[in-house]
C-alpha positions as a Markdown table, in Angstrom:
| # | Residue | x | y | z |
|---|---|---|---|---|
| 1 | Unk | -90.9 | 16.6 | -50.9 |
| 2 | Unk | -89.8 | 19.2 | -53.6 |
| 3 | Unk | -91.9 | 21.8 | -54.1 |
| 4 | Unk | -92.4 | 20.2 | -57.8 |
| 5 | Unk | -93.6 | 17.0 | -56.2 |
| 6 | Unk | -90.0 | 14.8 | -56.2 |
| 7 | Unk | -88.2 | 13.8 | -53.4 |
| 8 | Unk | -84.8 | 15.2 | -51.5 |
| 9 | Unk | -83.3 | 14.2 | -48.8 |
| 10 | Unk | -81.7 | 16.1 | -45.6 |
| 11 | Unk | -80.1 | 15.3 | -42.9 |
| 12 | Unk | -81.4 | 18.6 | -40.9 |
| 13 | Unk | -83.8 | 17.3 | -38.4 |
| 14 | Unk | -85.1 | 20.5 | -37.4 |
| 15 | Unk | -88.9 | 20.0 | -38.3 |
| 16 | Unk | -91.7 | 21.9 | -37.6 |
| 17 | Unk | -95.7 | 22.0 | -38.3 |
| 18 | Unk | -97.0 | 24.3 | -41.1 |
| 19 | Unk | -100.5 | 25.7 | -40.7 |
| 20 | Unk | -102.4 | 22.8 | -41.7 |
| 21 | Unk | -100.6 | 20.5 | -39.0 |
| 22 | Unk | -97.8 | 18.9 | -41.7 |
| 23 | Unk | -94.6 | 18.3 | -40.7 |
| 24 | Unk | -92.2 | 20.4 | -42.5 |
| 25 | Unk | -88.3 | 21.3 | -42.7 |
| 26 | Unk | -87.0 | 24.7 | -41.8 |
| 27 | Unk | -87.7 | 25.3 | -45.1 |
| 28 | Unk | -91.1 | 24.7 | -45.3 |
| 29 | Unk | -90.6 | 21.1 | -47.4 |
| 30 | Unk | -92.8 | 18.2 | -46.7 |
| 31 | Unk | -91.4 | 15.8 | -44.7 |
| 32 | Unk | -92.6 | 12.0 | -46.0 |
| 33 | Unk | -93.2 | 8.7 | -44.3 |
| 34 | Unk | -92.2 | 5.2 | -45.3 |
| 35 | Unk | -94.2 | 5.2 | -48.0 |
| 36 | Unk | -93.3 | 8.8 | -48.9 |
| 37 | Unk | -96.3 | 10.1 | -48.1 |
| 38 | Unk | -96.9 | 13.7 | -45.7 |
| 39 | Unk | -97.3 | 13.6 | -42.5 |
| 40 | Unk | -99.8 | 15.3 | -40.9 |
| 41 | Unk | -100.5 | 15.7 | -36.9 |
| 42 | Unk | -103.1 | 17.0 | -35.1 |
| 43 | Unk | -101.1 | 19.4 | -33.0 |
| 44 | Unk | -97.3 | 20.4 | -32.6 |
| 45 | Unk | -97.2 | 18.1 | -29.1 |
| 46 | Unk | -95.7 | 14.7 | -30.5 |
| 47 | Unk | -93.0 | 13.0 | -29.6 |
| 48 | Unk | -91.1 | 10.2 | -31.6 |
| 49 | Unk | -89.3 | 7.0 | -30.5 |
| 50 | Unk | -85.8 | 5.6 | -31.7 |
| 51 | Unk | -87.9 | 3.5 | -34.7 |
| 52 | Unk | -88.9 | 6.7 | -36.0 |
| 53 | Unk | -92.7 | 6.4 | -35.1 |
| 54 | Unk | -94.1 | 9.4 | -34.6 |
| 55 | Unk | -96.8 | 9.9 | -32.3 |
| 56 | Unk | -99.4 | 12.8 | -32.2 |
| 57 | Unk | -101.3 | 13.9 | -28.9 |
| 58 | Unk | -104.5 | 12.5 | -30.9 |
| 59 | Unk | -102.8 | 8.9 | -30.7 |
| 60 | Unk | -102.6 | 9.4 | -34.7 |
| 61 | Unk | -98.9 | 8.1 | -35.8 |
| 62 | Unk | -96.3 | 7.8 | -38.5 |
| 63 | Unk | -93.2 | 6.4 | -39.0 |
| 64 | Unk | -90.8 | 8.9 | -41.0 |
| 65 | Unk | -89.0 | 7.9 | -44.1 |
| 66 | Unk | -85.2 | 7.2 | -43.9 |
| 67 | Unk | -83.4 | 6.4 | -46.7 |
| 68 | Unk | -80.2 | 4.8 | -47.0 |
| 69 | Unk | -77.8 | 5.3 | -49.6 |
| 70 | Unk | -74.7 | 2.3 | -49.9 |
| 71 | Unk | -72.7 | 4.7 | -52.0 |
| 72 | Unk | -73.3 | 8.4 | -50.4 |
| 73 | Unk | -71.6 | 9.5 | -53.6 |
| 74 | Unk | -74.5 | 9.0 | -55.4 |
| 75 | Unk | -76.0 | 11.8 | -54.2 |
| 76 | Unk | -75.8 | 15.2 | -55.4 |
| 77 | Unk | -76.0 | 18.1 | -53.0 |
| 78 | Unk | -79.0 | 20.9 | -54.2 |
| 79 | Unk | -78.0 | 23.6 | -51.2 |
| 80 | Unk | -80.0 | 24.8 | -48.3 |
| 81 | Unk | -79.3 | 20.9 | -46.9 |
| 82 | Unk | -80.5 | 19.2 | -49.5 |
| 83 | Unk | -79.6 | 15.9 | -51.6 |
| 84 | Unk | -81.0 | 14.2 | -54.6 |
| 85 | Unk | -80.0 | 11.1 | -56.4 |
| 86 | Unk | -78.0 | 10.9 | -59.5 |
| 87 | Unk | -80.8 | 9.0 | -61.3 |
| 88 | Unk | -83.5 | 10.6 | -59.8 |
| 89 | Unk | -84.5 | 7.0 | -57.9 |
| 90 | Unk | -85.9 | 6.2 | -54.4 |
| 91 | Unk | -83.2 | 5.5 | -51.7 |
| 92 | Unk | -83.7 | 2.4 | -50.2 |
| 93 | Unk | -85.9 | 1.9 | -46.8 |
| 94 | Unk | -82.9 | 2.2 | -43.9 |
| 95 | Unk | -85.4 | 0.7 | -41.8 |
| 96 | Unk | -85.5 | -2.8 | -43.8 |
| 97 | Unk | -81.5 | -2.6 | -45.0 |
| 98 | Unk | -79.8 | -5.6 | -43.9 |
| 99 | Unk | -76.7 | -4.7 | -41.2 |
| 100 | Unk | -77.9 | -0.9 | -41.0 |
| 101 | Unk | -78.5 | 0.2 | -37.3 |
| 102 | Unk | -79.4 | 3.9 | -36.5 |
| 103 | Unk | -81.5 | 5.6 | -33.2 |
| 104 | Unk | -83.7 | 8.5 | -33.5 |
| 105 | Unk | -83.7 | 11.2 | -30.5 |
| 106 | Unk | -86.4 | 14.2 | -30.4 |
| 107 | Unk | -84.7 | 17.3 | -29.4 |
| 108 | Unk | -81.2 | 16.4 | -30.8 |
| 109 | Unk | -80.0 | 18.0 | -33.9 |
| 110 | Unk | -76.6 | 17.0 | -35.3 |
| 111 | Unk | -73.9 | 19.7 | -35.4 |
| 112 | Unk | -70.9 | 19.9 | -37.1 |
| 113 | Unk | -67.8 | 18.0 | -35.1 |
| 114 | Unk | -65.4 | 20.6 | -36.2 |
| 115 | Unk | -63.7 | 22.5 | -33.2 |
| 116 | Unk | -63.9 | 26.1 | -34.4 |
| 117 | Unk | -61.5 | 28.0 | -32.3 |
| 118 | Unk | -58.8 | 24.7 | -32.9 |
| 119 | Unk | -59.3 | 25.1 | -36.8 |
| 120 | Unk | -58.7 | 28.6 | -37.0 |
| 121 | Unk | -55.6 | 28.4 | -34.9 |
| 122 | Unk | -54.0 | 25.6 | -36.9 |
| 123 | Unk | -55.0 | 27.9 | -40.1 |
| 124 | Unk | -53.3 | 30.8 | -38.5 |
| 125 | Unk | -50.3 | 28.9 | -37.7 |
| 126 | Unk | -50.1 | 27.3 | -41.3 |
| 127 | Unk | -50.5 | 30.6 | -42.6 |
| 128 | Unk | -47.6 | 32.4 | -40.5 |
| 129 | Unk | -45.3 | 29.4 | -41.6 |
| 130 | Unk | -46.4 | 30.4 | -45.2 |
| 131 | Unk | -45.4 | 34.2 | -45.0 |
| 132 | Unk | -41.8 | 33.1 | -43.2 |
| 133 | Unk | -41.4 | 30.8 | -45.9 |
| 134 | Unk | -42.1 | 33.3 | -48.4 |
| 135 | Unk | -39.9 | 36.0 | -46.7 |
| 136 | Unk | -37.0 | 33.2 | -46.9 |
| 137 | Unk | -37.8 | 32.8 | -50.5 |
| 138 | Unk | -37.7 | 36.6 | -51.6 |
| 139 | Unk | -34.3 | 37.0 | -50.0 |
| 140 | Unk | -32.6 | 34.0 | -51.5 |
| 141 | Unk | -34.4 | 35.2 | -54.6 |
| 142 | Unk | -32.4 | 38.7 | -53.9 |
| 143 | Unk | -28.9 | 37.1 | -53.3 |
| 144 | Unk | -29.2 | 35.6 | -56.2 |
| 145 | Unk | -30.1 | 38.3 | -58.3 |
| 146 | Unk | -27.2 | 40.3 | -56.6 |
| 147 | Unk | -24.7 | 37.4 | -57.1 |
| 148 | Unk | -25.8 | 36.5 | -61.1 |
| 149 | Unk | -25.6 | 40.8 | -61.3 |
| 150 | Unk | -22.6 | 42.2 | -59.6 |
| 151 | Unk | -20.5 | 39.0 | -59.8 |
| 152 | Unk | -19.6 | 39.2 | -63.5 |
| 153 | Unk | -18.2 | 42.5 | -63.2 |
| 154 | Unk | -15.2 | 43.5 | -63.0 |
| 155 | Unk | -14.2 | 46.2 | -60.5 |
């Protein structure tokens, strides 16, 4: 939940309890149930199954809102992880879409699947095949000059 009341979406699972026991995002956004409502717990020791049910050390439990979106390009990125629909409309419930199968895992956060150190090689690599192109190109562009210059004259 926005801090002006609407909702956003994330796909940062890295939540954590405010003061007043509410689950929150890193930061510090309300995270909303199924029926978009806060959750609140009576103490940071909960744990949560693969349905998404949350359950608090009092027993007290909530099942967290995931929303599902058929065209992901109908969402519009806000920064600091954040999403919002084009039209300003609900996602649909992921847990009642027909054909949609996900699992939820406490203590897992998803990373990017980029290989670093690979990237930045193949980058490197690109790049030195761009400056010997290059240097090819600036001497071709020299014998030219030199032949469209010095062959017209007569010695």
């Amino acid at each position: 939940q926005s801090p002006n009341g609407e909702t956003r979406y994330t796909r940062n699972g890295n939540f954590t309890l405010d003061g007043q026991g509410f689950l929150t995002t890193g930061s510090g956004l309300y995270v909303l149930n199924e029926q978009g409502n806060q959750i609140q717990l009576s103490s940071d020791q909960f744990s949560i199954n693969d349905a998404g049910v949350l359950t608090g050390q009092n027993g007290e439990q909530a099942r967290l809102g995931i929303g599902f979106a058929n065209n992901p390009q109908r969402l519009i990125k806000e920064g600091d992880g954040l999403f919002r629909t084009e039209d300003g409309a609900p996602l649909g419930n992921a847990f009642t879409q027909e054909g949609v199968q996900f699992k939820l895992q406490q203590g897992f956060l998803e990373r990017s699947n980029v290989d670093v150190s690979r990237t930045m090689t193949e980058m490197l690599t690109a790049y030195r095949a761009f400056e010997a192109n290059q240097k090819v190109l600036q001497a071709y562009d020299r014998s030219m000059e030199k032949a469209a210059n010095e062959v017209g004259r007569i010695g």
